[in-house]
N, C-alpha and C positions, 0 to 999 in steps of 0.2 A: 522852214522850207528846206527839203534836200539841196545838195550840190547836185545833184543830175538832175533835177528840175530848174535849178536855177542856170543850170549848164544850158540846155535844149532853148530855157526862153532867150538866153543871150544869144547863143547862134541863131535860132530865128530872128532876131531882131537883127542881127547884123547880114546877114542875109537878106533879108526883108531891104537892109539900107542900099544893098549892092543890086541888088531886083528893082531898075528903076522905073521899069512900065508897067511891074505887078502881075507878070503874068507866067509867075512859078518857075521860071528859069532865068540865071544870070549867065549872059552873054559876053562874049571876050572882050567885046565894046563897054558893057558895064563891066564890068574888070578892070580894062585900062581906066575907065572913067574915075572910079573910085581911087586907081590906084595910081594916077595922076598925080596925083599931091605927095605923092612919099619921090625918092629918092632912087627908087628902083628905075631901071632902064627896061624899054618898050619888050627885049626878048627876056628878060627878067620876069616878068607878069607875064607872058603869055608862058615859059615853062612854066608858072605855078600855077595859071590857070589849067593848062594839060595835064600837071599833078592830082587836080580836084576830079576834073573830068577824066572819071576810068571808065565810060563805056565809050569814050572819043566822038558821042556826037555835036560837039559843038556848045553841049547847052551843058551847064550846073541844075542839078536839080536839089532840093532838100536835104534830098538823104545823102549824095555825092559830099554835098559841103560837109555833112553832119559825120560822116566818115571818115571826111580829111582830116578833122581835130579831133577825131578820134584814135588815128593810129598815130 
């Protein structure tokens, strides 16, 4: 198996984990939800959430995420 296919399934999957009503976008609320448990402070996760989201509406899509680990 490639590294870029094993690359694409992890992000999906991790995505998938932060997606938690399944309906193809992660919301700032699933963001804090997940990122709850680390150590990071509430404007801490919302800058990296606005990091991922570069068309600023609100929502992570797929490709958003898959671009974030990629640059």
């Amino acid at each position: 198996m490639s590294t870029t296919k094993t690359s694409f399934d992890d992000l999906r999957s991790e995505f998938d984990r932060l997606d938690e009503d399944r309906d193809g976008y992660i919301t700032l609320d699933e963001f804090r939800a997940f990122h709850s448990k680390t150590t990071k402070d509430d404007s801490a996760i919302a800058k990296a959430f606005a990091a991922i989201d570069s068309d600023k509406d609100g929502l992570v899509t797929f490709e958003e995420f898959q671009r974030a680990y990629k640059d």
